[in-house]
Each structure stands twice: as C-alpha cells, then as structure tokens.
Wavefront OBJ file of the C-alpha trace (Angstrom):
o trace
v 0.000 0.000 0.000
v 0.975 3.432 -0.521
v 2.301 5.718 2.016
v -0.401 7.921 3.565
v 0.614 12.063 3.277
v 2.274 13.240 6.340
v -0.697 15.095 7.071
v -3.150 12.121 7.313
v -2.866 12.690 11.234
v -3.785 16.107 11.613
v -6.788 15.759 8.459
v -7.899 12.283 10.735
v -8.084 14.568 13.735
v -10.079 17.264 12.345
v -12.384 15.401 9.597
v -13.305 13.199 12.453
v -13.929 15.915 14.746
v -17.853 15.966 14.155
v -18.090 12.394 14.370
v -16.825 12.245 17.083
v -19.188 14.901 18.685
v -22.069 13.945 16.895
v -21.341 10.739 18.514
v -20.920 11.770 22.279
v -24.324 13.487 22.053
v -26.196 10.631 20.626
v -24.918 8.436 23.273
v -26.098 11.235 25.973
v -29.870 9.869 25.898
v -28.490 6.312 27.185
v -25.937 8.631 29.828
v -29.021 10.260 31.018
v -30.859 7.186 31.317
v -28.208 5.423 33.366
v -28.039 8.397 35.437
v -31.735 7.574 36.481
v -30.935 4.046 36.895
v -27.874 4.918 39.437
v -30.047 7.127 41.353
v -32.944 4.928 41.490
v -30.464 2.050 42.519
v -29.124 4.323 45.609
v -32.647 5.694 46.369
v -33.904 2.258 47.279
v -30.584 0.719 48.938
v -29.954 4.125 51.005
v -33.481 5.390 51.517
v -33.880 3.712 54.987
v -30.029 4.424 56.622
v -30.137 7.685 54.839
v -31.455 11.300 56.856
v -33.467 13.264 54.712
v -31.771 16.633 55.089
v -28.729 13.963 53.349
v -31.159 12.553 51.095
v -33.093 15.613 49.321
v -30.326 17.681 48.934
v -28.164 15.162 47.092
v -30.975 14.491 44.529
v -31.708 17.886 43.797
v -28.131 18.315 42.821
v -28.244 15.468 40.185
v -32.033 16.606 39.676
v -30.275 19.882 38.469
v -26.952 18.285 36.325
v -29.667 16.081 34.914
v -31.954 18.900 33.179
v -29.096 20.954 32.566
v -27.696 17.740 30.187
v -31.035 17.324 28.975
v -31.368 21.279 28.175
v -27.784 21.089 26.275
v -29.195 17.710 23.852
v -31.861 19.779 22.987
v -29.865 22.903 21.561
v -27.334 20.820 20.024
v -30.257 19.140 17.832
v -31.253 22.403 17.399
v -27.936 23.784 16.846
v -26.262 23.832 13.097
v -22.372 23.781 13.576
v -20.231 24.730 10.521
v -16.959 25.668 11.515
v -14.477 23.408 13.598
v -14.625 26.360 16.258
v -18.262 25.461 16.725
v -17.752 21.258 17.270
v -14.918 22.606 19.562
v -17.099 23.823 21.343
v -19.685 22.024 21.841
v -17.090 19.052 22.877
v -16.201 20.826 25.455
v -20.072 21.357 26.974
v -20.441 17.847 26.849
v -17.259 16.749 28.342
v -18.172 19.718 31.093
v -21.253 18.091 31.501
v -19.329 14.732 31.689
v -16.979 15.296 34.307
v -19.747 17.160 36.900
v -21.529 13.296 36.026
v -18.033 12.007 37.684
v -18.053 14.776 39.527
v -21.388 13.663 41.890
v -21.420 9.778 41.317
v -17.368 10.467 43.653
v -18.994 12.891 45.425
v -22.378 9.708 46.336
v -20.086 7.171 46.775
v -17.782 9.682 49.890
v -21.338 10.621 51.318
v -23.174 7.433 50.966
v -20.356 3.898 51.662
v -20.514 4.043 55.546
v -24.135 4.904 55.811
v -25.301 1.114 54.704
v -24.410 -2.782 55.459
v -22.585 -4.983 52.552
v -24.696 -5.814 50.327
v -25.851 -1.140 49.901
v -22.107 -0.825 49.939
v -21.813 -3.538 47.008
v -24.349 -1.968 45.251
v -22.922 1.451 45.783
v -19.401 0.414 44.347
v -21.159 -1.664 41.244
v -23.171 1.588 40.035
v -20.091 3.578 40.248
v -17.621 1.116 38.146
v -20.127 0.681 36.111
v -20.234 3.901 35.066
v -16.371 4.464 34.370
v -16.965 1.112 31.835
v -19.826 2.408 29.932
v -17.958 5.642 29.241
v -15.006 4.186 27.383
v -16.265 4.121 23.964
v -17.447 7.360 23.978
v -14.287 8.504 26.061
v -11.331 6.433 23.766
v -10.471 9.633 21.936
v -10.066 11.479 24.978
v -7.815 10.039 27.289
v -7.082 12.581 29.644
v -10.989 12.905 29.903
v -11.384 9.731 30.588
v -8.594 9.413 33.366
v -9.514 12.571 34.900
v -13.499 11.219 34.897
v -12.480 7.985 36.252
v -10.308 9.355 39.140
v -13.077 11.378 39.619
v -15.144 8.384 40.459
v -12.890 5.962 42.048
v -10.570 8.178 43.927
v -13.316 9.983 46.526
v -14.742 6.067 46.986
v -11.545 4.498 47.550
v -10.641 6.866 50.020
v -13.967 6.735 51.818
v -13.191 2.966 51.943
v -10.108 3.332 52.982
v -11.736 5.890 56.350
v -13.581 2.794 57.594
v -9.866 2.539 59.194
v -10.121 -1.861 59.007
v -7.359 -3.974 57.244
v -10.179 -5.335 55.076
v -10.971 -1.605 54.376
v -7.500 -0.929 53.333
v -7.239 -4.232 50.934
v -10.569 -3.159 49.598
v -9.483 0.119 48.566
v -6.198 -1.266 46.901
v -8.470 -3.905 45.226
v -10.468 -0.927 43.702
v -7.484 1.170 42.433
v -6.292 -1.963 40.692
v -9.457 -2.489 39.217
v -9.548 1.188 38.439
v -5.811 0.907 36.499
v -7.272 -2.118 34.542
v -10.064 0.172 33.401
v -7.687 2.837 32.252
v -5.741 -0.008 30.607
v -8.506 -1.182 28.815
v -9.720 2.142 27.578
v -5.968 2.755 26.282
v -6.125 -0.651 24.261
v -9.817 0.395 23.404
v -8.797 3.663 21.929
v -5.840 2.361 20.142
v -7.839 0.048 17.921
v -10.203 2.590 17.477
v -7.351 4.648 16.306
v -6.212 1.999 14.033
v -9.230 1.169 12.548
v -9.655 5.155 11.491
v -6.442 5.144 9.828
v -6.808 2.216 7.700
v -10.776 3.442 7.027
v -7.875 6.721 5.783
v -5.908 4.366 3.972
v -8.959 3.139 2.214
v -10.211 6.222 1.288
v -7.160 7.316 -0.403
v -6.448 4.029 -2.235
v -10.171 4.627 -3.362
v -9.315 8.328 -4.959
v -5.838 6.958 -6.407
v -8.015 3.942 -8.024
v -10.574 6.688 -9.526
v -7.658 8.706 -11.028
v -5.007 5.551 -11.890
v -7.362 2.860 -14.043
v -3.912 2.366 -15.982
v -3.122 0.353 -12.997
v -5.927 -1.665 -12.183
v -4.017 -5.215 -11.508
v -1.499 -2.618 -8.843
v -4.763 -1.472 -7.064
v -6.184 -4.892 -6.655
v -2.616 -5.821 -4.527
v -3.105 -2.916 -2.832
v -6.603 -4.139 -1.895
v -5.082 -7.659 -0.758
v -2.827 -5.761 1.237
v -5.308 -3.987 2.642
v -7.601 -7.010 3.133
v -4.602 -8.632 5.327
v -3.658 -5.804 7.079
v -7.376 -5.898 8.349
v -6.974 -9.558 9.421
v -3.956 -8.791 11.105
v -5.313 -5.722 12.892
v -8.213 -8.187 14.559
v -5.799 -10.594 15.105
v -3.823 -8.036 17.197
v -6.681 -6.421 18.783
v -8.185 -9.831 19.751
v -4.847 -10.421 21.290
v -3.947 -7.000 22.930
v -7.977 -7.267 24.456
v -7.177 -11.002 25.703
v -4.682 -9.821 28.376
v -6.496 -7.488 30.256
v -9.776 -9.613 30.491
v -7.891 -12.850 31.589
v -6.440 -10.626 34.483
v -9.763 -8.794 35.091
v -11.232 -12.701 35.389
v -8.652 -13.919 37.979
v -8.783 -11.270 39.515
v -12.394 -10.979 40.312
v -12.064 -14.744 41.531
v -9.586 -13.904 43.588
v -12.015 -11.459 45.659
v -13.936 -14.095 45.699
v -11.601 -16.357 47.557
v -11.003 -13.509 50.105
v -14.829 -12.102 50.267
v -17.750 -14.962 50.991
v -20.638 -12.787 51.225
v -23.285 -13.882 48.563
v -23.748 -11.086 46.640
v -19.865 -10.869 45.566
v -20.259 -14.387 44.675
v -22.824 -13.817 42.111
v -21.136 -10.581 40.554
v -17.908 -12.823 40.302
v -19.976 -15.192 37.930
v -21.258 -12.518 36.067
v -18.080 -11.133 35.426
v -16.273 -14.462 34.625
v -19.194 -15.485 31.791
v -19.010 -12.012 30.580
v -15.088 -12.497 29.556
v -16.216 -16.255 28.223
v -18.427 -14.927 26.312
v -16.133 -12.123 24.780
v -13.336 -14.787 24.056
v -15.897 -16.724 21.847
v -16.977 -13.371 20.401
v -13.133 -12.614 19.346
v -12.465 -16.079 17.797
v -15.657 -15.494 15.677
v -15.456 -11.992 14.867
v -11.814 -13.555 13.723
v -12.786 -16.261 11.330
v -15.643 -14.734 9.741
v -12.980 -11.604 8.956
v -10.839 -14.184 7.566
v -13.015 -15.772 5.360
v -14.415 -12.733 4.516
v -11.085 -11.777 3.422
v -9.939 -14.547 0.983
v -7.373 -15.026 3.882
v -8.023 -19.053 4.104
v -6.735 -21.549 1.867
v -8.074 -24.933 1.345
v -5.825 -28.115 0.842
v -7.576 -31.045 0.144
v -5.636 -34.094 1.709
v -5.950 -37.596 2.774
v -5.799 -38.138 6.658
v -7.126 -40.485 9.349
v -9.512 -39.502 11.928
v -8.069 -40.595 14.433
v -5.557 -37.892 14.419
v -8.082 -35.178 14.333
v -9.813 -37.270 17.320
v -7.042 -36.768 19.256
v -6.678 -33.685 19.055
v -10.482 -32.691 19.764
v -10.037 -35.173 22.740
v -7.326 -33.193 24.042
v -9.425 -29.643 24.102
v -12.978 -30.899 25.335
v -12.086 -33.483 27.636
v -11.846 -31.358 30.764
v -14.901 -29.121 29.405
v -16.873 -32.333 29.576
v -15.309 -33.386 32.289
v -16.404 -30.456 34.324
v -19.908 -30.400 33.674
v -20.171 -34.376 34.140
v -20.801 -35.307 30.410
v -19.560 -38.481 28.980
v -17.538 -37.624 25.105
v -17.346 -40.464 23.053
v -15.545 -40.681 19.869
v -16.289 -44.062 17.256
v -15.168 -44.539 13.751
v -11.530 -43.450 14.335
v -10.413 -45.607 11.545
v -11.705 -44.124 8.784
v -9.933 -42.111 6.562
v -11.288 -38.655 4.453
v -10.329 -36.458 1.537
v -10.460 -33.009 2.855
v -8.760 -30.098 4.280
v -7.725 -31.362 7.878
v -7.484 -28.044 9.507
v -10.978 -26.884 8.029
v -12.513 -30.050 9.392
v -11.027 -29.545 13.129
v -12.634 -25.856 12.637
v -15.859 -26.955 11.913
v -15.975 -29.887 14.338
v -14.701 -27.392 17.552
v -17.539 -25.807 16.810
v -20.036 -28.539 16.675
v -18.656 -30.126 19.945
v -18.211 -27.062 21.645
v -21.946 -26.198 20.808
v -23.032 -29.584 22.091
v -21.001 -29.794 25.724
v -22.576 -26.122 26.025
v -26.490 -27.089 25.074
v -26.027 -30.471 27.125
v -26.290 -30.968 30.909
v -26.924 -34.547 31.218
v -25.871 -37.446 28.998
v -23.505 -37.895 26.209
v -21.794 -36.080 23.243
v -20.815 -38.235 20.930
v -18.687 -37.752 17.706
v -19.152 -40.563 15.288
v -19.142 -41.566 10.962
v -21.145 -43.366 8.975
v -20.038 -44.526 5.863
v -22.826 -44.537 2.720
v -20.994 -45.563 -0.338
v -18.174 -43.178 -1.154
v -19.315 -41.026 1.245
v -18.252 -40.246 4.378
v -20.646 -38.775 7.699
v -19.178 -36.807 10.398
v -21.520 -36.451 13.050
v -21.596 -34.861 16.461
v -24.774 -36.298 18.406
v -25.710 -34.177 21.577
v -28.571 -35.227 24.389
v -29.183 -31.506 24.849
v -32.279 -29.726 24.527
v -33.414 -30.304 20.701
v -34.295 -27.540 17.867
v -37.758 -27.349 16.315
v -38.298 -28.201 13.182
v -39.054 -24.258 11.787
v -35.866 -23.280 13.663
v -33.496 -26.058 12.083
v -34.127 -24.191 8.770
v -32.401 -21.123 10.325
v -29.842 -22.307 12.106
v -26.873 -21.891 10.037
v -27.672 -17.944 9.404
v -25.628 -15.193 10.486
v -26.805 -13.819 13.704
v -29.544 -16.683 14.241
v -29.647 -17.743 17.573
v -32.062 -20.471 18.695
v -34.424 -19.224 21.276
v -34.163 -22.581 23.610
v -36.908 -21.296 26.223
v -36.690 -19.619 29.509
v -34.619 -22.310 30.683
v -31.947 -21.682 28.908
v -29.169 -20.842 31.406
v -27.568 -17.159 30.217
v -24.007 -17.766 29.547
v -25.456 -20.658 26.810
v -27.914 -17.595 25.044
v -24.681 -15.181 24.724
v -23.278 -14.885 21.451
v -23.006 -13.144 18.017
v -24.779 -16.270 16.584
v -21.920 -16.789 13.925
v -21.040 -20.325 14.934
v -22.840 -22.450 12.896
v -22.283 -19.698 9.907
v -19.063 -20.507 10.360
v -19.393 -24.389 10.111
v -21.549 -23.305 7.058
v -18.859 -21.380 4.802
v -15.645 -23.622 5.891
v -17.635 -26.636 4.702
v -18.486 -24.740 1.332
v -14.899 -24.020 1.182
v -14.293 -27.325 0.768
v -17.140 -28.136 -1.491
v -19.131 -29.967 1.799
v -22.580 -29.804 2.671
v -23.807 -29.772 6.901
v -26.959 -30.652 7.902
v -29.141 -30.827 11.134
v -31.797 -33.364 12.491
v -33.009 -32.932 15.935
v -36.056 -33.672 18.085
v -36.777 -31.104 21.105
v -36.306 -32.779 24.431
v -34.235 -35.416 22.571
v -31.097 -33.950 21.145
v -29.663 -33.103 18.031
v -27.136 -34.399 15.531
v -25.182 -32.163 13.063
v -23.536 -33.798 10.135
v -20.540 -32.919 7.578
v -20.571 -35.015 4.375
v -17.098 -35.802 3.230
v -15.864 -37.940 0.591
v -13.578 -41.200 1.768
v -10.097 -41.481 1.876
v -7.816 -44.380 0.033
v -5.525 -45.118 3.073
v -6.263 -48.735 4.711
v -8.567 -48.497 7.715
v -6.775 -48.271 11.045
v -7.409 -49.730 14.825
v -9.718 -46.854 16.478
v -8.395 -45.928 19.636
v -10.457 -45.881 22.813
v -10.928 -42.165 23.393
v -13.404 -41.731 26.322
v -12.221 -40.120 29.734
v -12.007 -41.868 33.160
v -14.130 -41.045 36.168
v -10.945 -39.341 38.473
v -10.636 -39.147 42.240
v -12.355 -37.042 44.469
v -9.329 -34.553 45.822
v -9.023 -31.207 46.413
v -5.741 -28.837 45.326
v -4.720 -29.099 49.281
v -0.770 -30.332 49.493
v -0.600 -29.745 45.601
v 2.516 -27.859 44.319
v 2.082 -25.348 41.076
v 4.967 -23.922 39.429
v 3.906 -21.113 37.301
v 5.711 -19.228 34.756
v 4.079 -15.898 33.627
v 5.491 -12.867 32.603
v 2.851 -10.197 32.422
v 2.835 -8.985 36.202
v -0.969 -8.367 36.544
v -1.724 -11.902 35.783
v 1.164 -13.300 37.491
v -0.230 -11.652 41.005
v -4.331 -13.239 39.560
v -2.747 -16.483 39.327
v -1.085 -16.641 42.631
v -4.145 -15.344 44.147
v -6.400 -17.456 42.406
v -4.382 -20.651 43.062
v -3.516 -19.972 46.342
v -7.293 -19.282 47.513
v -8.129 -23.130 45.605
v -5.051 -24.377 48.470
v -2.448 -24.933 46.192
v 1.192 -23.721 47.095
v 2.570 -21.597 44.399
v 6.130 -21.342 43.087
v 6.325 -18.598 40.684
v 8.695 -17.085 37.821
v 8.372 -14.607 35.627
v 10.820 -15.430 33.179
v 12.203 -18.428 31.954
v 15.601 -17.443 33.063
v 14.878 -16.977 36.704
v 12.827 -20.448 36.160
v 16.128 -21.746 35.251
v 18.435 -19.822 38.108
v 16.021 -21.934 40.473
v 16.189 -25.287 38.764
v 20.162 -24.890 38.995
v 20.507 -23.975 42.427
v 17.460 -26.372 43.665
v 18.609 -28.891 46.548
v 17.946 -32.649 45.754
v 14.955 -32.633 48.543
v 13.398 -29.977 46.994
v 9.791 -31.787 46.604
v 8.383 -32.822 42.823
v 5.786 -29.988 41.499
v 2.464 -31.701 41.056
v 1.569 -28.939 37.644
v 2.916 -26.502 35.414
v 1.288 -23.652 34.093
v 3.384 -21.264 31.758
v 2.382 -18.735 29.204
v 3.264 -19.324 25.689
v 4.999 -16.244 24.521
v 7.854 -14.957 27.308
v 10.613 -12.705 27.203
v 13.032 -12.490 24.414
v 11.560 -14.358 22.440
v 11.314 -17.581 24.817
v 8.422 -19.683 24.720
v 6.120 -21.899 27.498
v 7.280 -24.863 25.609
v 11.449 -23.819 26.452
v 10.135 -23.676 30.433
v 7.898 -26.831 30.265
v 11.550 -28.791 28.615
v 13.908 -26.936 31.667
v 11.611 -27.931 34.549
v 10.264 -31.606 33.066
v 14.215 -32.319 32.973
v 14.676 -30.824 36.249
v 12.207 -33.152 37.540
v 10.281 -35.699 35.285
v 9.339 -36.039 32.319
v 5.791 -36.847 32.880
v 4.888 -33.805 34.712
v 1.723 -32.907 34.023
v 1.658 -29.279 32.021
v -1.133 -26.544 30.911
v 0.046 -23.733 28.641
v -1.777 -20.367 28.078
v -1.632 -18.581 24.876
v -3.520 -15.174 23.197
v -3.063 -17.087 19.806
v -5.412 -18.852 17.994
v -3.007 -20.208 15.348
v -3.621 -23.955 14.571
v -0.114 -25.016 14.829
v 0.219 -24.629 18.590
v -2.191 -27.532 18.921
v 0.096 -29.740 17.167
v 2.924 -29.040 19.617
v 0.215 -29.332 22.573
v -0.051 -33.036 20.971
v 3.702 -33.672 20.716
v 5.374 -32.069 24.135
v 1.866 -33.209 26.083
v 0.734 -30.526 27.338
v -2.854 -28.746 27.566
v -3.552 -25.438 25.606
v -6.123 -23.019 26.753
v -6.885 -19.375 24.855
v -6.826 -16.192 26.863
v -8.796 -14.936 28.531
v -9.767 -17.767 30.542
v -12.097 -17.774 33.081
v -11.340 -19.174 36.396
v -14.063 -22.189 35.659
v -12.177 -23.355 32.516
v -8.843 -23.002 34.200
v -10.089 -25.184 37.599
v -11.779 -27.837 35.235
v -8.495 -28.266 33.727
v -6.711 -28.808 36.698
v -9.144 -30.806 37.878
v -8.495 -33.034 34.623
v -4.763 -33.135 34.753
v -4.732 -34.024 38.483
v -7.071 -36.008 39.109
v -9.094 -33.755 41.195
v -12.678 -33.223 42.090
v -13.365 -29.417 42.540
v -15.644 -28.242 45.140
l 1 2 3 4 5 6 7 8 9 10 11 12 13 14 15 16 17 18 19 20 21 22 23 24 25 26 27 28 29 30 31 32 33 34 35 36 37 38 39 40 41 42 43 44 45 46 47 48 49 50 51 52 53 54 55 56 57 58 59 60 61 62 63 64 65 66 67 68 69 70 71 72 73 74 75 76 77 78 79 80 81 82 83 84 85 86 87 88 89 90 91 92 93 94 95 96 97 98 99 100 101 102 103 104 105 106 107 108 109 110 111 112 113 114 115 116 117 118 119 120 121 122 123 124 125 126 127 128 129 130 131 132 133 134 135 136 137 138 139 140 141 142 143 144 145 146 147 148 149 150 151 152 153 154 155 156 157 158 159 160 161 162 163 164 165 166 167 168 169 170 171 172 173 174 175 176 177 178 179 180 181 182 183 184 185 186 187 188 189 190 191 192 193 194 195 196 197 198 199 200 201 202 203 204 205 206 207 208 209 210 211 212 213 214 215 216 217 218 219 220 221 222 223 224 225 226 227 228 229 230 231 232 233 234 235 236 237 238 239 240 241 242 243 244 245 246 247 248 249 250 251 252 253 254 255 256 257 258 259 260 261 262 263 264 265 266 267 268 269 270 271 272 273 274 275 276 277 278 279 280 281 282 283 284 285 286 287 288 289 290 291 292 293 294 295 296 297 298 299 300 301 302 303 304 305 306 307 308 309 310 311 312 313 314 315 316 317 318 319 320 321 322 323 324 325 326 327 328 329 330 331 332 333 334 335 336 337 338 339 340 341 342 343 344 345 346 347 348 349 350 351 352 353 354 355 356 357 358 359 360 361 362 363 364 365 366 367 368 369 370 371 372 373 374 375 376 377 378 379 380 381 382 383 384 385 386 387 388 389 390 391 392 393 394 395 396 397 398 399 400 401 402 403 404 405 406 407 408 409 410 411 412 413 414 415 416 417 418 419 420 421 422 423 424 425 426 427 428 429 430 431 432 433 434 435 436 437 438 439 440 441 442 443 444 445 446 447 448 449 450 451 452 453 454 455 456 457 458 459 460 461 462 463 464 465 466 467 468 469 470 471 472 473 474 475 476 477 478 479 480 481 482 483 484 485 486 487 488 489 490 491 492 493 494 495 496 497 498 499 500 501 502 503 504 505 506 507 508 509 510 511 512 513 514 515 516 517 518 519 520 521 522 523 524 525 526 527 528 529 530 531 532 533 534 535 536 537 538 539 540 541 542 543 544 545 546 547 548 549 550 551 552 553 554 555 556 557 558 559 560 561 562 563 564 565 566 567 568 569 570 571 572 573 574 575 576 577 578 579 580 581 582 583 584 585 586 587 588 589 590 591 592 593 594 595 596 597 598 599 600 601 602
C-alpha cells in the first residue's frame, strides 16, 4: 500500500472531529438514562439508613446536572455547527457536563459507603464502576478525559473505603485502584484500535481516490486491496490479542475477591463477570474467522488423513470441558480415513462439539461416521435440549440464535450467533454440505458429508475419559511461569485461595536460576502452568523442557496462549501438554486442573 501524506494525522483529527461529537451526544440519551438508573439504585438501597436533610439535597443536585444535560441535547439538535470552532465547542459542553456526572457519582459514593451494610455498599461500588466502563467508547479519543473522569469516580470512593480505618478496608481500597488501572488499561487498548481502525478506514479512502484517477493500474490497485484485506486480518488478530490480556487478568482477579470475600452477593457478581469475559473470548475467535473468510485469507488443501488424528486432538481440548460439567464424550469410527482439508474439518468440528457440551447438561456427546458408499458422515450427536423443526431451517444464518426457552441458562444464550455460519462457509470451502436433524427434548445431531479417503482403515483408539478421584488442590505444588505482572499476582491469588502452594517465575531465566541452584529434597511440582509467549523471544514450551528435565518427564503441564493459530495444537499433541486461549475464566482453568490431576473441585 501506498504511504499515507504526512498530514493524514492532523486531516484524521479534524475530519473526524464531528463524528466524534455527533457521537458523544447521541450516546447522551443512554448517559441520562443510566443516570436515572444509578439514582434509582441508591434511592432504594440508602433510603432507609439515609437522613433526609442527606437525602433531598443530594438528589436535587443530580435533579439539576440532569436537566441541565437534557437542556444542552436539545440545543445541540437544534444547533447547526459549521466551523471546527463550533464542534470545539460544543465538545467541550459535553465533556463539562461529563466530568460534573463524575463529579457527583465520587462525590455519592464519599457521602453514601458508611451509611449502609454490605450488600448497599456492594451496590454502591457496582453503580459507580459501572459507570467508568460504559464511558469508554465514547471517552477512547479522549484520554485525559477519561482518566480525569475515572479518578473522579474511584478516587473519593476508595478513600472513603479506605476511612472505615479496618485492614479489610484498606485491601478493599487497593483492590479498587487496581481495578480502576485495569479500566484505564482497557480504555488505552480500546482507543488504540479505534485509532487503528480510522487510519486504515484513511488508507482506504485514499487508495479509493488513487483507483478513480489511476485505471492504468488496475491489476497494482487490486494488490493494494489484498494488502489492505490482510492488514485488516492482522489488525483483529492483534486487537483480539492486545484485548485477551487485560480480560484474563480482570477474570482472575475478580475470583480472587472471591476467595477472600464470601458474602453472597460478591459471589454472584464474580460469575457474572467471569461469563461475561467467556463470552467475549468466543466473540473474538468469531469476529476472527468470519474476517478471515471474509477476506480470501483461508486456503483450502484437500488431503488424505485419518480420523483418528483429528480425534485426538479434539479429545485433548474438550475433555476437561466435559469433564467439568459431568458429560460423557465419546468418539467411534476413528479408523476411517477422508479427503479433505484437515485443519478446516477440526474448525468446523470445535464448533459442533463445543456447541453440544454447552447445550447439554446430562448425557452424552458423541462424535461418530457413517459410511454410505463413497461417502463419508461426520456427526456430532448431543442429548441436549433439541431444535424445532421451523428453527433447524435457520440455524446456520448469520446472527440466528435459537431461542431454547426460559430455561436456557444465560451464559449458553450469549453470542453473536456466527457459529454455525461458520461451520456453514468452511464446509463450502471445501465443497461440503452440513446438515441438522433434531427432536426437542431429545437432542440433536449435526452432520458434515465428506468424501472417503484411500488409506487402509486403522485400529480406532479408545478415546473416552475416566471417572478421576475425588481430591481437592490441598498439598498440591504449582509452578507457574508468567510474565505479564498483573496476571502473574491473579494467578497466585487465584491458586492460592483453591489451596495450592505456588512457586512462581516470571521469566524463563529466573525459572532456570532456580532449577540450577534447587537442593535434591526440593519436593516434585504436582503442575505446570506457563504462558506461551515470554521474554526475548522464549516460549512456554522452552520452560515446560527446563523444569520436566529438572524433575520428570511426565509432569503434568497446561500452557496459556492469546493465539489462535492452529499449529500450537500440534505441539500441545507432541510435548503433552494442555492449551487453553486467553482470557480464561477461572471455571475453565479449575476444570483443567481438575483433569490433569485427578481432582474433584468443590
């Protein structure tokens, strides 16, 4: 692609100027909206510990923000602005209007935190945070606004926390400024991509006018496009990966209050918090593929393999899934051979399996074939809860999800509904058709028609997991090897409130200083868990080959990664070791354990 004139960044800045404004103001309704909902919310959990000379006077002020904001929506509708004076300034009425928000919801949480039990003070901190989170799209081109609105927030409240004068006040507060410097981290990553994604829409435009005025070099443009096409893969790629981090902190994290804080109430916003970052990790691997088939960016190559390869390998991701929520997964036919794309296959069963352990709470998921003349049937058979006929039509749309009843537990309804659309275009790829049959209240089976290999059948490998003993992580001994700080500390908290002892590194050279200078009584680690990518250029699989020759060979191993890249399964297969994709949730992480130790969690 062709370099972008010097003054791209100063045109970006001002053409997007009025977008930008236009932007903050239509998002104001929702602001003022929320405002009512956080003031209802402390109304009802303050009301009764609250004096009324306290009381009155604190909602008139926000009575009187609140019309003002509403006033200022209603001239700028009015309002025509032409010059860049003008969208100046009416950026800086909103982000006045903004910060007095910030302003009073620091100003309730100082007057209201010691006037109410747990559960009002809960409530109290939830509105608050939740406030700094809504404003960071509208906030990512700001920065400075959005620190200074944030500290506006969280400072007066961790400092009234801190005034209750307890050690559990004092841990409370740090807890919050943490979680308020993983908010400002997140709106920095946040308003990077943003950032990104207006300078290639720049780049775009401009290839666009030098297409219009060069037609003498069409087949030129049309690399240009591929490069542009790629660079958009690789910019979701990195955003998916850059976003990973933070949430896989934010989840431990959150657990780890949980560990500390019993009451009820935290318990529940823990859960909430660790099937919100499930749900955006399956959002980023879709958002992912469909971008890359979208693109042109996948290649199909047609081969002849067994499936007992590709058994193994789904066996080795879904195992402790199933194992977790008590399923039995089954896989028959692994002697069979197909001519296909291997990789494209694995895709599209992942997400068949992983649909069916989600949808099923009792019973089996089994993957199976069934030959019919030169034809070969992949099928995934679920005892979840069925699809109805009329929906099964639908089902491999875009965006379709299938409305399973009230029943339906909520992390299972979450979703951009692009799974089986996926399944869909990978098996048209590939020249493949998919189909459906189900029966509500019976189950379902999906099936991917594939024409048969010519290598000779082989034995089929018993591939079911074993029922495992009922410990607990008590006496266990986890080395962990991590080199982003922030997760380092959610790990150690996380695995330390489960009972394990923790021995941790966060490089692969200080893993190595240890194994050097260990004595010969030091005792045999029970797990490893490294990340994938360490420092200079180091990887989890160069720490998981120091300590296993330190100590055994057979030392049981899980590796984190933020890539989704294919190959990394393959070594999973060969070194034997589990791979799980950031961010993971504190569930996934203890049914994995559970699966490599032998351990029944609790």
């Amino acid at each position: 692609m062709k370099e972008v004139p010097a003054s791209s960044s100063s045109e970006l800045s001002a053409s997007s100027l009025p977008e930008e404004v236009r932007s903050a103001f239509d998002y104001l309704p929702a602001q003022l909206a929320g405002n009512l909902a956080g003031i209802s919310v402390i109304v009802m959990v303050f009301w009764a510990s609250t004096p009324a000379s306290v009381m009155f006077p604190w909602l008139s002020v926000f009575a009187v923000m609140w019309l003002a904001r509403l006033g200022l929506l209603q001239r700028f509708k009015l309002a025509t602005p032409l010059t860049l004076l003008d969208w100046q300034r009416w950026r800086w009425l909103w982000n006045v209007g903004t910060l007095t928000s910030g302003a009073l919801w620091g100003a309730t949480a100082w007057l209201f935190y010691l006037r109410g039990g747990h559960v009002q003070q809960i409530a109290l901190i939830i509105t608050v945070y939740t406030f700094c989170i809504a404003v960071v799209p509208v906030l990512a081109t700001q920065p400075r606004m959005y620190l200074l609105f944030s500290a506006l927030c969280f400072v007066p409240m961790a400092a009234r926390v801190a005034t209750d004068g307890s050690a559990d006040s004092y841990r409370l507060a740090g807890i919050l400024l943490l979680i308020f410097s993983l908010s400002t981290l997140l709106a920095r990553t946040y308003r990077q991509a943003l950032q990104r994604v207006l300078e290639l829409k720049l780049r775009a435009d401009h290839l666009l006018a030098q297409l219009r005025i060069e037609k003498l070099a069409a087949d030129g443009a049309r690399q240009e496009a591929e490069v542009a096409n790629r660079a958009k893969t690789q910019f979701f790629a990195a955003a998916s990966h850059d976003l990973r981090q933070p949430l896989h902190a934010m989840g431990l994290f959150a657990e780890a209050l949980r560990q500390k804080n019993h009451d009820v109430e935290v318990a529940h916003l823990v859960n909430s918090i660790n099937e919100s970052v499930d749900a955006l990790e399956g959002l980023f691997s879709e958002l992912l593929d469909i971008t890359r088939i979208d693109s042109g960016g996948i290649e199909v190559h047609l081969q002849h393999f067994p499936l007992a390869d590709l058994y193994r390998k789904l066996a080795l991701h879904f195992e402790p899934a199933a194992f977790e929520k008590g399923l039995a997964l089954r896989f028959r036919g692994a002697g069979h051979v197909v001519h296909a794309d291997p990789l494209l296959v694995e895709r599209i069963l992942r997400n068949l399996v992983s649909n069916a352990i989600r949808y099923t709470t009792d019973g089996t998921v089994l993957v199976g074939c069934r030959r019919r003349g030169d034809r070969l049937w992949l099928q995934v058979w679920d005892t979840g809860p069925g699809i109805t006929e009329d929906q099964q039509a639908r089902v491999f749309e875009e965006f379709y999800q299938v409305p399973h009843g009230p029943r339906t537990e909520a992390h299972q309804r979450k979703g951009l509904g692009l799974g089986l659309a996926i399944v869909k275009r990978l098996a048209a790829l590939m020249g493949a058709s998919v189909g459906v049959r189900s029966q509500p209240g019976r189950g379902s089976v999906f099936s991917l028609e594939l024409p048969l290999g010519k290598w000779a059948p082989q034995a089929e490998p018993m591939l079911t997991g074993k029922a495992l003993l009922n410990l607990t992580l008590e006496g266990r001994t986890i080395v962990v090897v991590e080199d982003e700080p922030a997760v380092l500390s959610g790990l150690e908290a996380l695995l330390q409130g489960w009972g394990a002892s923790i021995i941790a590194f966060d490089s692969v050279a200080a893993c190595k200083a240890w194994a050097q200078t260990a004595h010969g009584s030091m005792p045999r680690p029970d797990l490893l868990i490294v990340d994938y990518r360490l420092e200079q250029g180091m990887t989890g699989a160069d720490a998981l080959a120091l300590l296993r020759g330190r100590f055994d060979e057979d030392l049981p191993a899980i590796v984190i990664t933020g890539s989704t890249m294919s190959a990394l399964d393959l070594e999973a297969q060969q070194k034997n070791f589990h791979l799980l994709i950031k961010p993971v949730v504190p569930n996934k992480l203890r049914a994995m354990i559970a699966f490599k130790l032998g351990v029944k969690t609790v």
